[in-house]
Steps between C-alpha positions, in 0.01 A plus 500: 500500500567590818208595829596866469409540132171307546371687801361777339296246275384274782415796748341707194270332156600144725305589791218643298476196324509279853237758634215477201542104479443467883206816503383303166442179700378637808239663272444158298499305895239798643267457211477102445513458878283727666318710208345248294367272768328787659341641112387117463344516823351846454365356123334189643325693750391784264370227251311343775286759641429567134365163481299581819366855299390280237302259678340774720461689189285188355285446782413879465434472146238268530371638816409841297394252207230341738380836621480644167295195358287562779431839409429461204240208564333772755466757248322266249308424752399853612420602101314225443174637323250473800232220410157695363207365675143526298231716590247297516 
């Protein structure tokens, strides 16, 4: 075969080819390189400030616990049948 009857091939479907395989692993080199380091970052900081919600979110919880015992001891207290004292 000679160059002149392959040209149109190599500068046509031959250079399409050339141009997805190289956009294909500049794609494939963006995403393992730069976009998956930063969505692992991004991940481990999301999942730690959820820890943080949940241990603020705890101490809360038994905060309103405590207060809630409290009032109910109070209003026992307060309808407590006053003691009757004898006439006497």
């Amino acid at each position: 075969m000679e160059l002149s009857t392959l040209a149109p091939y190599l500068a046509g479907p031959g250079s399409a080819v050339l141009v997805c395989l190289l956009i294909g692993w500049g794609g494939y080199s963006l995403i393992s390189d730069k976009i998956l380091p930063l969505l692992e970052t991004a991940v481990s900081r999301h999942l730690d400030q959820i820890d943080r919600m949940m241990e603020t979110h705890s101490a809360e919880h038994r905060a309103i616990l405590t207060a809630c015992e409290t009032i109910t001891d109070e209003l026992r207290r307060d309808r407590a049948p006053a003691p009757r004292v004898a006439n006497g």
